[in-house]
Structures are given as structure tokens and as C-alpha cells.
N, C-alpha and C positions, 0 to 999 in steps of 0.2 A: 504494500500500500504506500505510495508517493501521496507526501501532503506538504503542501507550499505556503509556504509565507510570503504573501507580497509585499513590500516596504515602497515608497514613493510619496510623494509628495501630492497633497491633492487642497490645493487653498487656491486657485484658479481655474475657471474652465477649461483652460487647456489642457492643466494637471487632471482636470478629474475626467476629463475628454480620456485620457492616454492612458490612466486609470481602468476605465473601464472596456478602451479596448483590451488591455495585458490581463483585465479579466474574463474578459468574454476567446481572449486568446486559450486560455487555462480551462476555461469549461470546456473547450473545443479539442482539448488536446488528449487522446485515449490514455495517454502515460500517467494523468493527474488522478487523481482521486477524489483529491478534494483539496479546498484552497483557503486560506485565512486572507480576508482584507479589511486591515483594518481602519476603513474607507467607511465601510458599512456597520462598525461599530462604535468608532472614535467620533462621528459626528449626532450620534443620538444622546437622549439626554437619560439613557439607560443609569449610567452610570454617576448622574446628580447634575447639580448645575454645572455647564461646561465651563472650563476656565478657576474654577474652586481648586482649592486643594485639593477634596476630596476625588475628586472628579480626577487629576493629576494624577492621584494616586493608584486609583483605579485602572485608567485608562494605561499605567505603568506595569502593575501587575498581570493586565489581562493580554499584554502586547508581548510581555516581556515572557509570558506562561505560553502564548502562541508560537514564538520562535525555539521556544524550549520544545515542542510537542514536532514541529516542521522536520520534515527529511532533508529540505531545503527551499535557500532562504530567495526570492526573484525580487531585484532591487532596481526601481528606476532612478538613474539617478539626475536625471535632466531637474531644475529647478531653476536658477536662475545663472544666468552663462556660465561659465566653469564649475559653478560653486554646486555643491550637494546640498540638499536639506537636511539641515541638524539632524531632525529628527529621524532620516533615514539610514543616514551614517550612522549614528550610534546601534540603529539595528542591523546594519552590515558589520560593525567592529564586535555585536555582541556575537551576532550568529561565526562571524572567523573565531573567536575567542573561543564558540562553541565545538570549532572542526567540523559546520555544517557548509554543503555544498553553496556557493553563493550565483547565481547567474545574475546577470546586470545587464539590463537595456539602457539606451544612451540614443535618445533620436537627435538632440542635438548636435552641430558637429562642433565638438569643444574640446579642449585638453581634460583628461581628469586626473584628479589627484592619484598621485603614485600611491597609497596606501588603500585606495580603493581596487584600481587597477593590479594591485600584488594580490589583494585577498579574493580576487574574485576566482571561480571555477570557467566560467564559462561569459562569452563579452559578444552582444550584440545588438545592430543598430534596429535591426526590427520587431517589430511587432509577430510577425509571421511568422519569424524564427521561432519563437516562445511556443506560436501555436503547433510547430511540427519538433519540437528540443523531444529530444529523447530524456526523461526525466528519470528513468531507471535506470537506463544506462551510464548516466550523465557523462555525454563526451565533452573536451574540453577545448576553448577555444581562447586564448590570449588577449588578452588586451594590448594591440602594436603600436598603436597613435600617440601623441605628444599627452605627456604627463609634466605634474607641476610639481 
């Protein structure tokens, strides 16, 4: 059973445009199982007023217990030009921390940071790829382009 964690960034349409294609890539793909985005949990008010500590809290435990549970972890990391979203990053350095596979989309054509592009498994610019990645298999594909 493959089960994915998706990490990206989603505070703009675009983000949540790219979002839900990399999910709707993931449901389409025989290899997955099942997929955690937390897209569709981080913005409800499941877990108390958004923005509250409590809510911080929560939304830390229940991200941090999804990437713990993942076979591997699918990270966009397009946010704002070169830069990752905090919040994505930290789930890429926890899932390498954890010795979980990391694959990483990148639509933008940007340099990325050299410690993303070490820890990833597998590095690509589409969408389409996500939807035919062998995820059992997990082959692996480099990250070659200008890093910072």
C-alpha cells in the first residue's frame, strides 16, 4: 500500500490551481492508494479558530502524524521565485530526516535551493509525470539545474 503526502503551498489560486491538479494527478495514478493533502484539512475550521494557537497546534500534530504515516512524501515546491514555502520545507527536511522517499514538482523554471534538491528522490517539472511516477517502484530522477 503507497500512501503520499502532499506538501505545497496553496495561499493563491495558482497555488491551489497546481494543488489540485498534483491531486487529481494522485487519484489518477494506479500506484497510489491513497493521498494526505493537507489543503483539504488545514483550511477548515475542524480544528478551532484558524490562526489561534490552538489551531497551530493542531494543524502541527495532525501534518506532522501524516508525514509520519506516508511511504512518501510529493512536494511542490514553486511558491514565490526561487524561494520554497516555509511551511513546505520544513515538511521536506522532516520527511528526509525521516528517510522517506521525497519526489518534488517544480513548474516554475527557477534555481532551487541545494538542500532541497540533495534530499529529494525523485525531480520533476510536471504535473503528468506525478500522474504516471511509478510510486512502488520509486525510480529516481536528479535534480540537474542551477541551485542556490
Amino acid at each position: 500500500m503507497t500512501r503520499i503526502y502532499l506538501a505545497g503551498p496553496f495561499f493563491s489560486e495558482k497555488q491551489i490551481d497546481r494543488i489540485h491538479r498534483v491531486e487529481q494527478a494522485l487519484q489518477n495514478n494506479a500506484t497510489v492508494d491513497s493521498f494526505f493533502s493537507p489543503m483539504e484539512t488545514n483550511t477548515t475550521d475542524n480544528a478551532g479558530k484558524q490562526g489561534t494557537p490552538e489551531w497551530a497546534r493542531l494543524v502541527y500534530q495532525l501534518d506532522t502524524k501524516e508525514i509520519d504515516r506516508a511511504d512518501v512524501v510529493c512536494a511542490v515546491s514553486d511558491f514565490t521565485h526561487q524561494n520554497m514555502d516555509s511551511g513546505t520545507a520544513f515538511e521536506v527536511g522532516y520527511a528526509a530526516a525521516s528517510h522517506k522517499p521525497i519526489i518534488v514538482l517544480q513548474e516554475l523554471d527557477e534555481p532551487l535551493n541545494l538542500m532541497i534538491g540533495q534530499a529529494l528522490h525523485y525531480y520533476t517539472k510536471s504535473v503528468d509525470q506525478i500522474a504516471s511516477y511509478d510510486f512502488k517502484l520509486l525510480p529516481q530522477q536528479a535534480y540537474t539545474g542551477k541551485t542556490f
